[in-house]
N, C-alpha and C positions, 0 to 999 in steps of 0.2 A: 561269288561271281565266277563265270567263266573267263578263266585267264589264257589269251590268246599265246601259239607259243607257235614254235619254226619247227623245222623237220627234225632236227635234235631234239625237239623237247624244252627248250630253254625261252623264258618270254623276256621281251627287250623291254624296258622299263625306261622313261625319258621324263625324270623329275623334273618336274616346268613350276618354279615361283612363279614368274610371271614376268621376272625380271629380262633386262636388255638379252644377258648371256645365254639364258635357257630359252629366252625364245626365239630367239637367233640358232637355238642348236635343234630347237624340237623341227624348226620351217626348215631348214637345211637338210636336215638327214632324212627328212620325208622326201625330199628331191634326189639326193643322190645316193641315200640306200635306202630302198622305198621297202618297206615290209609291217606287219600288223602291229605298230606299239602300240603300248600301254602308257600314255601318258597321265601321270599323278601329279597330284598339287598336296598340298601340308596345311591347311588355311589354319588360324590363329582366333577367328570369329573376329578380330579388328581389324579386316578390312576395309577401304574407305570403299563405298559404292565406283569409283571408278576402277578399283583393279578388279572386282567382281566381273563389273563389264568387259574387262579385259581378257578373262579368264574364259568367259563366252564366247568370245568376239575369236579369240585362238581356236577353240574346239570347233568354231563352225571354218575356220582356214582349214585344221586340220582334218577335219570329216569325220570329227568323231569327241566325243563328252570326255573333258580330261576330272580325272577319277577323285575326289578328296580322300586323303589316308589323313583319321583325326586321331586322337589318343579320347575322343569322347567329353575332351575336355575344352575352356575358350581361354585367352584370356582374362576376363571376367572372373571365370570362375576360379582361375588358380591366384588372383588376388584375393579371394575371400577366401578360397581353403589355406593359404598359407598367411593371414594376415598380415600382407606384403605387397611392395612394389616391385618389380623388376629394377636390377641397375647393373651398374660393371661387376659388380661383387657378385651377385649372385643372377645368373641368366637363364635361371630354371625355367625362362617362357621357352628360349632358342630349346634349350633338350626337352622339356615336356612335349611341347607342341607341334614338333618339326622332327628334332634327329631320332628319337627313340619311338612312334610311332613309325616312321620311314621303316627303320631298321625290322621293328617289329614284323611289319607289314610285308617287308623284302622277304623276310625269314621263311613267311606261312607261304610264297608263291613261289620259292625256288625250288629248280633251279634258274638262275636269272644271271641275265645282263644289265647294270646301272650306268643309264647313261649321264654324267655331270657338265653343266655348264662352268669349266674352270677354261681359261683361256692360258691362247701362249705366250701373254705376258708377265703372268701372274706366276713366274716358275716356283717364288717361294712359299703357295699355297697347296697345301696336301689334297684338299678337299675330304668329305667325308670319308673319316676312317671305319671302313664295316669290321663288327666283328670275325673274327677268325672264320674263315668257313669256307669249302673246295666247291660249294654250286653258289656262292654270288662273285661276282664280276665286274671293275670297273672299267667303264673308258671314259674320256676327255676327249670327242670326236674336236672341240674347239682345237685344241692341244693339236691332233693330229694333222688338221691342218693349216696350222702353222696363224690361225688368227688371233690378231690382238683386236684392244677396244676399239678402234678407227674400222675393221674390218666389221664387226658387228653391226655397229652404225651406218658404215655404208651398206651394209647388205638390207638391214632396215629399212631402211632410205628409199633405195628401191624397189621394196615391197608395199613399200605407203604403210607401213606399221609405225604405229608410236605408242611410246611406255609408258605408265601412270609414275607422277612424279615420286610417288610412294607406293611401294610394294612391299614393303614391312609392316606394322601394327602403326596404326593412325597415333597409337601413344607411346611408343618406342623411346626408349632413355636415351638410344644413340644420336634420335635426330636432331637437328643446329635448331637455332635460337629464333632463324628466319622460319624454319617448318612448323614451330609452333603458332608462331603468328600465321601463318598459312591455315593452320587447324581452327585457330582462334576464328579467323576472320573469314574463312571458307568451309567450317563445319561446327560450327558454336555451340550444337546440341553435344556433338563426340568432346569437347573442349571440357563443358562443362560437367561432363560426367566424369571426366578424367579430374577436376575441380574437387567431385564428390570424392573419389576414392581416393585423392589425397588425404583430405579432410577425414575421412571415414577410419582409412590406417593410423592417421596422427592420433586419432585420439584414443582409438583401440591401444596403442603402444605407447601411449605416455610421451610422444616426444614427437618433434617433425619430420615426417615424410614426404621424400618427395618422389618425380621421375625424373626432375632436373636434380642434375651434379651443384651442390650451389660453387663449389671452384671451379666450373667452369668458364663463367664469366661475371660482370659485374651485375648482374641484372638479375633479379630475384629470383628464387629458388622455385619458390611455391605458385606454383598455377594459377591462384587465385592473388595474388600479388602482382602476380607476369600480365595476368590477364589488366588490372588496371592500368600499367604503365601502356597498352596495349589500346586501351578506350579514351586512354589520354593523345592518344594518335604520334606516339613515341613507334617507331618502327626500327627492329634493325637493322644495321649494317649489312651492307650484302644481300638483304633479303631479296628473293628471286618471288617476280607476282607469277598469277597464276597464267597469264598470257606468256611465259618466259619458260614453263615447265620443262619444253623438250627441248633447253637449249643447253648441251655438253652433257655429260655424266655428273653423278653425285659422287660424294665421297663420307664417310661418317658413318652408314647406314649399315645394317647388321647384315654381315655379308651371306650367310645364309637363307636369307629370309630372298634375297634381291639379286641370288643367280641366277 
């Protein structure tokens, strides 16, 4: 494709998840340093139909189609190539699907500028480390000016923008016990297939698999377990309904996925 660039030569690049940060920093820096980016997304193929919407719904704010950079691969399919789930041990969806496609992708169109959604309260997050190299570029325009999570929010606020409660992969090992039930009870086809590829890796490997942590609380591991306490009208703690989505920030959620 034709990659837009500035009088130097160098094209501005503004990685937009979809999340609160990054699109608070794509609608910003379109106002107050207005020039040709190139906004990219990383999609994962688990998207839930709302952040898709969302992702449209930006590029027509923005005046322009934000770009997908994939590695060719989904979800999906790196559960079947590597007969596996994702979980804290091994988070080969976050690098297959997201950081090493990015990077790749940076590589073939530099020289460049990468703009990141890391904020100024967040001082003890690096964000993406690029490889070594004299034509890519980072800034933190959040960072520069000086905004935390409250500023994000209000600046949303008054744009009449709101964020999909999930902007990570609808089957994420990060997400709480209540966003399962959210899944269960608000997308029971994506639920259930997550059900299958439990089921499908358990018995490929001889033992149980899951995408829940079972230490992480007292409530069954296994999806298809969770799901009956679930049809039992057992609800948990805390759980946020889907009327309650855009009230405060999350926390848990894989932080790359949801800048």
């Amino acid at each position: 494709m034709d990659i837009p660039r500035d009088a130097d030569g160098l094209a501005h690049i503004v990685a937009l998840s979809g999340g609160k940060d990054s699109t608070a920093l794509a609608l910003r820096l379109a106002e107050v340093e207005p020039r040709n980016y190139l906004f990219v997304c990383t999609p994962t193929g688990d998207e839930l139909p709302e952040m898709i919407d969302h992702w449209l719904e930006l590029g027509q704010r923005l005046g322009r189609r934000i770009l997908p950079v994939t590695s060719g691969k989904t979800l999906d399919s790196l559960i079947d190539d590597f007969n596996a789930l994702p979980n804290n041990r091994m988070r080969w969806c976050t690098r297959i699907l997201k950081i090493e496609p990015y990077y790749r992708w940076l590589a073939q169109v530099a020289p460049a500028i990468s703009y990141v959604g890391l904020r100024a309260d967040e001082g003890d997050r690096a964000g993406m480390e690029f490889p070594a190299s004299n034509s890519v570029s980072v800034r933190f325009p959040l960072r520069e000016w000086g905004w935390g999570e409250s500023d994000v929010w209000n600046y949303l606020d008054a744009l009449g923008v709101t964020i999909p409660a999930r902007t990570d992969c609808a089957r994420c090992y990060h997400q709480t016990l209540g966003e399962w039930w959210r899944l269960w009870h608000d997308s029971p086809g994506i639920y259930d297939s997550a059900v299958a590829q439990e089921s499908a890796v358990s018995e490929s490997r001889g033992k149980p698999c899951t995408f829940r942590n079972k230490s992480r609380d007292t409530w069954p591991a296994a999806l298809a377990d969770l799901r009956r306490e679930f049809e039992s009208g057992r609800v948990p703690p805390n759980t946020v309904r889907t009327d309650d989505l855009f009230a405060g920030g999350r926390r848990g959620i894989c932080r790359v996925c949801s800048l």
